[in-house]
N, C-alpha and C positions, 0 to 999 in steps of 0.2 A: 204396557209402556208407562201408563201412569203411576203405576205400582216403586217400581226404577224413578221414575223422575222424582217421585214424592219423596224417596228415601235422598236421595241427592242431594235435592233444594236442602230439606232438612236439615244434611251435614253440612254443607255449605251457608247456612245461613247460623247454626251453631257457631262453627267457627271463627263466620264474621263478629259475632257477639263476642265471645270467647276474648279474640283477640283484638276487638276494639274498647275491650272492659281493660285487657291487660296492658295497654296503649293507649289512654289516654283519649280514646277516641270513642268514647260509648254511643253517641247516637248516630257512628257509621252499621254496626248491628244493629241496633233498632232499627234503621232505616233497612238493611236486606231484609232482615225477620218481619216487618209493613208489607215489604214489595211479594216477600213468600207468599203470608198470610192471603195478600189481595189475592194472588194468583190461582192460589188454592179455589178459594169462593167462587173465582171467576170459573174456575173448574165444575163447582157442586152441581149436582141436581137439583137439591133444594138449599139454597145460599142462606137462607135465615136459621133453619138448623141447625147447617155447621158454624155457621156464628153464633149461635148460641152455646155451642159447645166449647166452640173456640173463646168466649169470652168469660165461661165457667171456667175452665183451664187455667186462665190467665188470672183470674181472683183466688182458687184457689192455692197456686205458684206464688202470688204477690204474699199473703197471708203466710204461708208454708215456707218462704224465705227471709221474709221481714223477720218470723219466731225465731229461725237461725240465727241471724245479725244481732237480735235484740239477746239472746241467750249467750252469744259472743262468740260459737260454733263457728261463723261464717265472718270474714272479711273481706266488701269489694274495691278495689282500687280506686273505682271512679263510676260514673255513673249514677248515684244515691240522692234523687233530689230533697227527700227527708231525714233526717236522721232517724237510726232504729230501723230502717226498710231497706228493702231491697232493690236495688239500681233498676233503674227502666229496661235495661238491656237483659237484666237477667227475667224480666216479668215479659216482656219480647220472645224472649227465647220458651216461655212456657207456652205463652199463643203459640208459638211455630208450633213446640211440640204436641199441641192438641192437632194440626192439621195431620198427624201421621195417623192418629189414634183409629180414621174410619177408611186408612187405606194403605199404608204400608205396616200398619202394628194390627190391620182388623184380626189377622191371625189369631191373635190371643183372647179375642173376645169370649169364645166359649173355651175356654182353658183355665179356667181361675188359676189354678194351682201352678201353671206355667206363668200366667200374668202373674203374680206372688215372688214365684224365682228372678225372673228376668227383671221384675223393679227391684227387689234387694240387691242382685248382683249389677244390673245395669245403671241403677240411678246413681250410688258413690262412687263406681266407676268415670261415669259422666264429668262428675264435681271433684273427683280427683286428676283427671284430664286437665278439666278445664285450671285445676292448681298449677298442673306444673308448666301450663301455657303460660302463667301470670294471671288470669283472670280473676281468680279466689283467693283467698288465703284459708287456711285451719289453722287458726293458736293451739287447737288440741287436733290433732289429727285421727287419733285414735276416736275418739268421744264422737266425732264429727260423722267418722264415717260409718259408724254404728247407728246414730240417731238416723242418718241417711237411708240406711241401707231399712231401718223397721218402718221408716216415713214412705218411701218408696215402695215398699211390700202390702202397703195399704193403699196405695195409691193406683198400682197398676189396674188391678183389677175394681176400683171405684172407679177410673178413670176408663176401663172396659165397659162399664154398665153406662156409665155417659154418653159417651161414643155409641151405643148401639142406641141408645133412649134418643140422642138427639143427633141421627145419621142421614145428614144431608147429601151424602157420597153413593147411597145405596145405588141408583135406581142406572148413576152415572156407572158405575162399576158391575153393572147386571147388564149391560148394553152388550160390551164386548162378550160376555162369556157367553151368553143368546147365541150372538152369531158363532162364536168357535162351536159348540153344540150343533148347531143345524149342520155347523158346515159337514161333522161327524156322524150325523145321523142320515 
């Protein structure tokens, strides 16, 4: 069940971002992607952990989207308390995404070569979504989703080795399959 809920929140808290970046209204996502984030934690086995990961995620997201904006790849409507960086909501949206990394994405932890595919094709997918909702722009759309897509193909599986290195979720996610086992044996 946690598996399902985690992917859910996720989308649902994407979206809020997405569409409160493309409306004027950036820190109504911020605020879902907070209340996700908390909820997560309040889930962990070990809460410091996946804060830790969680907060690695979100530096390296802020970084890895500020170089976009600043290289002029990326354009966000709203949200940008600095010039050159990247809106709060889109650095929001990177914490959520680290909450999947050690329980809806754990899959791919020992897959390198699948984590590799899934972030080149998944990540510009994402930031092309998220264009035609309003929340981004691309002046170069081609350029944009190419730099994406090889940003992304480094990241899934950096971001796999994270996740497994600081996996607050383990022990919470070995509870249940314990008992489906006994039940089986």
């Amino acid at each position: 069940m946690l598996l399902v809920t985690n992917f859910l929140v996720f989308q649902l808290g994407w979206l809020a971002c997405v569409l409160g970046g493309a409306h004027d209204l950036p820190w109504t996502g911020t605020g879902v992607a907070a209340a996700a984030v908390a909820w997560h934690l309040s889930q962990a086995a070990t809460p410091r952990r996946e804060l830790a990961l969680v907060l690695l995620v979100g530096l390296l997201g802020a970084f890895w989207d500020s170089l976009l904006v600043t290289a002029g790849l990326l354009v966000y409507p709203s949200g940008t308390l600095l010039p050159g960086t990247a809106p709060h909501w889109i650095v929001a949206m990177w914490l959520l995404f680290a909450t999947t990394l050690n329980v809806s994405l754990r899959w791919l932890r020992q897959r390198p070569v699948l984590a590799i595919a899934c972030g080149a094709l998944g990540g510009p997918l994402a930031y092309y979504a998220g264009a035609q909702l309003g929340g981004v722009q691309m002046p170069q759309p081609g350029e944009a989703l190419a730099t994406l897509s090889v940003g992304w193909a480094v990241f899934m599986p950096l971001l796999s080795v994270l996740a497994q290195r600081f996996d607050g979720m383990q022990a919470r996610l070995a509870a249940p399959l314990a008992a489906v086992r006994g039940r089986v044996t």
